[in-house]
Structure formats: C-alpha cells, structure tokens
C-alpha positions in Angstrom: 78.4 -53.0 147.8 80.0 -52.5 151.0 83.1 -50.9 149.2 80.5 -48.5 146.6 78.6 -47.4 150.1 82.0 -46.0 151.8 83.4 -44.3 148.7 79.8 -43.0 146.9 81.7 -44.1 143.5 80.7 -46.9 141.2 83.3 -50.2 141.3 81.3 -52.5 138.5 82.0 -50.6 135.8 83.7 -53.9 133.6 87.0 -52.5 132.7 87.5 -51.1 136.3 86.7 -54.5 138.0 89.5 -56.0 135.7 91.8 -52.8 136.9 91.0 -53.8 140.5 91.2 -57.3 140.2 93.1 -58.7 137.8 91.9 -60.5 134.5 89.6 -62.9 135.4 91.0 -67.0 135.2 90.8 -68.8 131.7 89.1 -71.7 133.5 86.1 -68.4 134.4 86.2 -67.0 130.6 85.7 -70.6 129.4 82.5 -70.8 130.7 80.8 -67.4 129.6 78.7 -67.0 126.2 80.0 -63.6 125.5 83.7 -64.1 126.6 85.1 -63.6 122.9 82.6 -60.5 122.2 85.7 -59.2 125.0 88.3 -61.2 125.6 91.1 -62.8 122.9 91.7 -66.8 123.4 94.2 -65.8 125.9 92.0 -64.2 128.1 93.1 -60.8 127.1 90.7 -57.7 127.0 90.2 -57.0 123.5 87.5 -54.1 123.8 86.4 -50.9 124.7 87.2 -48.7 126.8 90.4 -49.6 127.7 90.8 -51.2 131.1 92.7 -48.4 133.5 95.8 -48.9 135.6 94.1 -48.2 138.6 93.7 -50.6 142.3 91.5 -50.6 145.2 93.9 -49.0 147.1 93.7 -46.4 144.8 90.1 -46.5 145.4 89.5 -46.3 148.7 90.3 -42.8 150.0 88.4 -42.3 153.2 89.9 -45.0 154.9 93.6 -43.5 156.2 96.7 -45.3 155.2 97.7 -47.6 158.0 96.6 -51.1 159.4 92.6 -50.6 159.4 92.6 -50.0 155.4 95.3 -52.7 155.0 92.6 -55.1 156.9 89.6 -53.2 154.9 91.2 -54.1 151.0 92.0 -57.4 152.6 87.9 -58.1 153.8 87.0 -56.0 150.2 89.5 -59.1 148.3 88.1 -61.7 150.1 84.7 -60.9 148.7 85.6 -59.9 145.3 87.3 -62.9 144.4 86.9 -64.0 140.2 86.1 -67.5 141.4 83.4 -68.1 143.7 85.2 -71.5 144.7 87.9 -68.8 146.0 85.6 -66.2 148.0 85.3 -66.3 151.4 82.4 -68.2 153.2 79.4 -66.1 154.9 81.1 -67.2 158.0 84.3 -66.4 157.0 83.3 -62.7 156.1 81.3 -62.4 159.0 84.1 -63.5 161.3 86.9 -61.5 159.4 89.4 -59.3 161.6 88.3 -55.9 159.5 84.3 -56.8 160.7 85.3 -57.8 164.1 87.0 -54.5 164.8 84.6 -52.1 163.3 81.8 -53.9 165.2 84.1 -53.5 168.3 84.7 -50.5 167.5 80.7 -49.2 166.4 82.1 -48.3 163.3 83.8 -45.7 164.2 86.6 -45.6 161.8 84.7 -45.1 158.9 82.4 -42.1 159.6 84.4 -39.6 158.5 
C-alpha cells in the first residue's frame, strides 16, 4: 500500500508481484487450492499474461537514485516477503532505518 500511494500505479496485479518478487517458494504453492490452475509442479508460471521482466526498482520512480530509495526498496522487501514467517515484525517495520528517517525528516523526501 505504502509503495501503490507513492507511485499512483497498481503493484498486485499477479504476474507483476511475481516480476517484483520472485516466484513464490514451493513450500507456499503447496498450500494453495488454485496453485496448478497457474503454476506447473515446479512452481513455474504456466498462465496468462506472461509475467514481465520488470523490479521494484524499476517501479519506484519518485524516489531519486541514491541511499534514501536503496533504504525505501529495502523497507518495501521487508514487507512484501512470499512467506509471512519471513516478513518483518510490526515492530520491526515500525523501527526500520527508511521509517526512522522520513519521520525525522517529516517526510520530506517523498513529496515531490
């Protein structure tokens, strides 16, 4: 959400979630019901559309090149993990560096 407010561009389109993040863990497929209406028994994508060679630094374009958007895509990652066993804690996001500054900050940096 955070990431869809700053750009005004839909991330949860399927296909680009995979693009961003990777093909989800077998061990994550296992456990859907629809997993072979789109995935092969390797956990490969197997329908349509296509999913796009793309990444979230691609993505994020109001954010300048440099350590603030290396921090942002790391926060962004830490939230949009496959497994939740693997995301970051409330705690932990509330405490990451990337919050910390912009709070510090007042948020500056992203108001373009």
């Amino acid at each position: 959400m955070t990431l869809e407010l700053l750009e005004g561009k839909n991330l949860f389109n399927p296909t680009q979630y995979i693009g961003y993040l990777g093909l989800p863990p077998l061990r994550i497929l296992r456990d859907s019901p629809v997993t072979a209406d789109y995935f092969n028994s390797q956990g490969n994508w197997k329908s349509e559309p296509p999913i796009p060679t793309t990444s979230l630094e691609e993505f994020v374009t109001t954010i300048p090149l440099g350590e603030g958007k290396n921090l942002f895509l790391r926060f962004v990652r830490r939230v949009l993990t496959w497994d939740p066993d693997d995301r970051a804690t409330t705690n932990e996001i509330f405490t990451d560096p990337w919050l910390m500054e912009e709070f510090a900050s007042g948020m500056g940096s992203l108001v373009p």
